[in-house]
N, C-alpha and C positions, 0 to 999 in steps of 0.2 A: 504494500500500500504506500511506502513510502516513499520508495523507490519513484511509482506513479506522481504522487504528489511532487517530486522532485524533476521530475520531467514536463512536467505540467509549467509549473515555475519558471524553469529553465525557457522552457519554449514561448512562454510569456514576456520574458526578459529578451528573447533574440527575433522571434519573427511576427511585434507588434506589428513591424512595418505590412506584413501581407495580407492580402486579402483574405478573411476568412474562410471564406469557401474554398481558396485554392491552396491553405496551409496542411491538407493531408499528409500527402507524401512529404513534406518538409518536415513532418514531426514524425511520421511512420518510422522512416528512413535512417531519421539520424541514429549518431554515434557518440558517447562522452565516456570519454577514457583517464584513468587517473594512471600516470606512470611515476612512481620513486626511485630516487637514484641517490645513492648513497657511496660516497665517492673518496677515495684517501689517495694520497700523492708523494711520494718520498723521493725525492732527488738529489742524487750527492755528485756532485762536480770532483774531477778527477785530476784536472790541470787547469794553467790562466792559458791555454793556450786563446791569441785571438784578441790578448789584454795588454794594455799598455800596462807599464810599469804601475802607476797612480790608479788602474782602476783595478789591476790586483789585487792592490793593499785593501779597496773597499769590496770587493766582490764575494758576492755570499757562497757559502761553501758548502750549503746545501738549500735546500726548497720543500718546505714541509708541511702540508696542510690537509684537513677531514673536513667535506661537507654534504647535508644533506640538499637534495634538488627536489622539486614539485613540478610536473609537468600536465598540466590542463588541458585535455586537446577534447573540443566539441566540434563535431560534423554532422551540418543537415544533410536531411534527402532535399529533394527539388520537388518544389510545386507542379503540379499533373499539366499537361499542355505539355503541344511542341516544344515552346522557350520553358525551361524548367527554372526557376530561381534559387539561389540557396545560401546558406549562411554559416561560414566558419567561426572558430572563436581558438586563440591559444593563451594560457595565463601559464608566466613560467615565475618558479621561484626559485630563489637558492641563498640557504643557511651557512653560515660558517659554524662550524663543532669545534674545529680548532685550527689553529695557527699563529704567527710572530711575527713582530716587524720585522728581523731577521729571516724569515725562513718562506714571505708571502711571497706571490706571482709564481704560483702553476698553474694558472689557467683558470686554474677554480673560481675563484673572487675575484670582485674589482680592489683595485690595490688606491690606497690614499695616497696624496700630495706627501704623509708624513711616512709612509713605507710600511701602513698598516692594512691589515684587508679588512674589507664593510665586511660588517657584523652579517646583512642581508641586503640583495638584489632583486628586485622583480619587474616583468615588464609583461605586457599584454599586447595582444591584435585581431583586428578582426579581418576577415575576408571574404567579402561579398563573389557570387559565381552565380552564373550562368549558363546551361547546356541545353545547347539544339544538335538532337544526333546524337553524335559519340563526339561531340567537338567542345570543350567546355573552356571557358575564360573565368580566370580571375582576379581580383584586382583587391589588394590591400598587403596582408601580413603573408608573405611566401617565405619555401627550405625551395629554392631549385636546385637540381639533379640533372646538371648536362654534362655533358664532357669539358665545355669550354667555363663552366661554373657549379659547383659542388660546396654547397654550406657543408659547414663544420658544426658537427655534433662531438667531439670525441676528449670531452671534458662534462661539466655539469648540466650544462643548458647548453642549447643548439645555438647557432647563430643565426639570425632571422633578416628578412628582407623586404623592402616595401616598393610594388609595382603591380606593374600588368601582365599575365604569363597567359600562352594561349597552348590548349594542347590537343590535338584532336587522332584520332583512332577510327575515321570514315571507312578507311580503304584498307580488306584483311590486310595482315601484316607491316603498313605502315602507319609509326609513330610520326606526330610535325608536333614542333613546338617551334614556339617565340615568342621572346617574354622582351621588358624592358625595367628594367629597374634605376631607383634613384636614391635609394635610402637604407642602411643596416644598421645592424645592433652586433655588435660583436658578443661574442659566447662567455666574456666575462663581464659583461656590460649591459647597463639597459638603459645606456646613450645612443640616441639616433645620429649618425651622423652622413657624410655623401660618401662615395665611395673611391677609393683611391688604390695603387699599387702597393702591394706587399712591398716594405723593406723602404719604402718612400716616408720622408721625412717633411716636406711642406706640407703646407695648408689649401694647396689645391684639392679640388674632387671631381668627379665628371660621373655620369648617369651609364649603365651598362647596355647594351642591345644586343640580344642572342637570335639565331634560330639552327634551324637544324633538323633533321630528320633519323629515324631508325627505319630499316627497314630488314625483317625477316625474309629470307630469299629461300631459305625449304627451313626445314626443323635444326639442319645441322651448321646454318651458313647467314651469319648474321652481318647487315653494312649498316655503318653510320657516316652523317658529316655535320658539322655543325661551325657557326663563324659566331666569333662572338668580339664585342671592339667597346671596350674600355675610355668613353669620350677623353680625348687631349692626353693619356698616356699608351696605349696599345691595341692592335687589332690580329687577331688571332684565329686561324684556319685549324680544324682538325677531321682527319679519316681514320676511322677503324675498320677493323675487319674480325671477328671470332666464330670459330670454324670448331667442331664438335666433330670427332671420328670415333665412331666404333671401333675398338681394337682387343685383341685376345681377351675378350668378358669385361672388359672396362672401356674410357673412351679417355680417349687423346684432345685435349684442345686448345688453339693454338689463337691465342690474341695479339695481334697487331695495331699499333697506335701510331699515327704521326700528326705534329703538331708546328703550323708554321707560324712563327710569330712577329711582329713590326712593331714599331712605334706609330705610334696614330698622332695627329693634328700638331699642337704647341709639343709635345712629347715631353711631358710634365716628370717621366721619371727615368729620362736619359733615352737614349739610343739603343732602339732594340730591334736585331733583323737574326733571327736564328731560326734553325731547323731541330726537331728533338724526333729521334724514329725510337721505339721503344719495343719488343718482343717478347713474348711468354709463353711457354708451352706446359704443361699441367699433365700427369697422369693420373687418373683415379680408379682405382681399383680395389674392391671389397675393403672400404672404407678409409683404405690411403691414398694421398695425396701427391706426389711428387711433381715440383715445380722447379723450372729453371728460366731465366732469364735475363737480357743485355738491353742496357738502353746509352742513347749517346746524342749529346748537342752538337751543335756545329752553326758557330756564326756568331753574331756581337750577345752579351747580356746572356744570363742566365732568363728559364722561359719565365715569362711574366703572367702574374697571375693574382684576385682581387683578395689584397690585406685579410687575412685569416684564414682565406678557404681552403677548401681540401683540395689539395692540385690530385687532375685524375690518372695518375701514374702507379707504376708496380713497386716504384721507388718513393711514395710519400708513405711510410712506415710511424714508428713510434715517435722519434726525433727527429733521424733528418729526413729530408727531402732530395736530396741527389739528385738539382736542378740547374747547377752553378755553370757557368761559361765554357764550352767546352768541355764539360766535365763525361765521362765514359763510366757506366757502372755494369757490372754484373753480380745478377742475385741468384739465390738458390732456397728453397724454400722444402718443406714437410709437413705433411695436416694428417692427422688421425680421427675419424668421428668413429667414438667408440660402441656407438648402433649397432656394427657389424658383429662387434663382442657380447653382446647381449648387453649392454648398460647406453640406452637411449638420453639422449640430452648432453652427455661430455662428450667434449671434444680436444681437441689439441692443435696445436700451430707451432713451428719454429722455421725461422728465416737468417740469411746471412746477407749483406749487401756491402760490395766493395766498390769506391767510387775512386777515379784518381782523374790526373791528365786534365784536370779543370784549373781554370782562374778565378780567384776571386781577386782584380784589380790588377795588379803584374805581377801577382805571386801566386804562384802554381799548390793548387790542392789537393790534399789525400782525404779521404775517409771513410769508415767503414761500423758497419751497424750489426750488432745481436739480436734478434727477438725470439721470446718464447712468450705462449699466451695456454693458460688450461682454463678451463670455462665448462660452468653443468648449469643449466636448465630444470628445475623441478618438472616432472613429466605429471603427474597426478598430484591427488588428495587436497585437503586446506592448502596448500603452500603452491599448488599448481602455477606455474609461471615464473618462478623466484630463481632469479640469475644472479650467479657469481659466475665472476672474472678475476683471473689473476694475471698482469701481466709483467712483465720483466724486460727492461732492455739498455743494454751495454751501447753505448757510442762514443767513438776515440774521434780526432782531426785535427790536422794539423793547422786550419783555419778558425776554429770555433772551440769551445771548453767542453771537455769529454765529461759525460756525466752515466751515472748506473740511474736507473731508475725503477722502481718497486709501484705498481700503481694496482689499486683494488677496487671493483666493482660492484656493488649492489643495488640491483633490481627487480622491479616489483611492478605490473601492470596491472591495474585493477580497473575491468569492465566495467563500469556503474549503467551503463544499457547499452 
């Protein structure tokens, strides 16, 4: 009964605006999800490499922080009719448990002028959609998911986005999308601000423009391409290709990525004309994994990509990124999901990545990354859903400060309808 009561309310509070008789499906249809995330960070730096003399002596020698996160996601259905209408809502929160002025800035908390982390962050959005077809538009609070733009989820709170995204699914097997964006919230923030280059230091910002396409070509042979251009700092081409073979009881697959990238208009965050081809191949078989993989730049600047996001590479792992100028890596990788052994929900990951042959400025780069990750899923009973994460990862360079890092996951999805 309460539940009812509470969706009653709910649907009270979001779609006063529509017409009565055409709010069925808007309330039928939707979804309100409670996700908890419960989040610890322990980072210990290894060397100044990367530090001048003067910022050694101040440079903290580890990063240590617990907090808990609230993530609010409601989705309507669409009003009955050709044009369906509908109404998003996301409310994020996040607690600090614990941390020091010493030990803040992993990601978790926003960090004070005085070298403190907020106590608590929260931030809200809403977003209004529309669908005729299989083709839907929507305009407000977006996570986009393309190749050429990928919010960051991979701390407390996601980082979120304000614009227009259109996506539509008319035509079996091809995806289109194209969105435009002008405003985010970083993942440790719930400051709106305009959008700019990773690693870029002014007070300029410029408005995003994406589009792009998926398209499945049989079951085993998928293409994309997508351009995406960053106003007054960069404009950015990408193709892939991932190809699925059946082989001895398992299958083979083999993902292809290339990425070409420019400086756009005033070129607000230097000179950039590079090339990045990147390859992976994967064997899966009675629940393992085997991966191997090479990726390499070629041409000015490291590839450029928008302040926090997840760059869409085999190489943006736990710490680095192995995106630098020039820079050549090859990874090697192991998964286990342990299904096949009769324990449903665990699984396993480790990885290795070695990057060298890059610049960062006129001095040539090394580096190289550890990861291991265990992770179990509650499969049934009361606790059904409830995920731990353990992950762990070693990173050495001869450009940036080597650090071990220990990071622990707790979560928890609770349906409310």
């Amino acid at each position: 009964m309460s539940r009812v009561v509470f969706r009653g309310a709910t649907c009270g509070l979001l779609c006063g605006w529509l017409p009565v008789a055409g709010a069925a499906g808007f309330v039928d249809d939707s979804t309100l999800k409670l996700q908890l995330r419960n989040v610890y960070f322990n980072e210990n730096f290894r060397d100044e490499q990367g530090l001048s003399a003067r910022a050694a002596a101040t440079a903290k020698s580890e990063r240590v922080e617990w907090a808990q996160g609230f993530l609010l996601d409601y989705q309507s259905g669409y009003t009955p009719g050709a044009l369906g209408l509908g109404l998003d809502a996301l409310g994020l929160l996040g607690i600090r448990l614990d941390s020091g002025r010493g030990r803040s800035g992993t990601g978790l908390l926003p960090v004070h002028d005085d070298g403190r982390a907020a106590q608590e962050f929260a931030s809200a959005g809403v977003t209004a959609k529309a669908r005729l077809g299989k083709s839907v538009i929507k305009h407000g609070t977006l996570l986009p998911k393309t190749p050429v733009l990928v919010y960051n989820d991979a701390r407390l709170l996601p980082q979120t986005y304000q614009g227009t995204q259109f996506t539509s699914t008319d035509i079996d097997g091809l995806t289109v999308s194209a969105g435009h964006l002008d405003r985010f919230k970083q993942r440790d923030s719930s400051d709106s601000t305009g959008l700019y280059l990773d690693g870029y230091g002014g007070a300029k910002s410029g408005d995003f423009t994406f589009a792009g396409a998926d398209y499945a070509v049989s079951k085993q042979l998928r293409l994309s391409y997508f351009h995406g251009q960053l106003e007054h700092f960069y404009r950015q081409d990408f193709a892939g290709l991932v190809h699925d073979l059946p082989l001895a009881g398992g299958v083979l697959t083999t993902d292809l990525r290339y990425f070409k990238s420019q400086d756009s208009g005033a070129a607000y965050g230097g000179a950039i004309d590079n090339d990045m081809f990147s390859g992976q191949v994967a064997y899966a078989h009675s629940g393992h994994t085997v991966g191997a993989g090479y990726q390499v730049l070629d041409g000015e600047a490291g590839l450029p990509y928008i302040s926090g996001a997840t760059v869409y590479s085999f190489s943006n792992v736990g710490i680095g990124k192995f995106i630098e100028e020039e820079e050549k890596t090859w990874m090697a990788s192991y998964g286990y999901n342990f299904t096949a052994a009769g324990v449903p929900g665990l699984t396993f990951m480790a990885r290795y990545l070695s990057g060298d042959n890059g610049r960062s400025g006129a001095a040539g780069i090394k580096e190289w990354e550890r990861d291991a990750e265990l992770a179990y899923v509650v499969q049934g009973g009361p606790f059904k859903g409830l995920g731990v994460k353990l992950r762990n990862y070693v990173y050495r360079s001869d450009f940036a400060r080597g650090r071990d890092s220990n990071r622990l996951y707790l979560t928890y999805d609770i349906a409310i309808w």
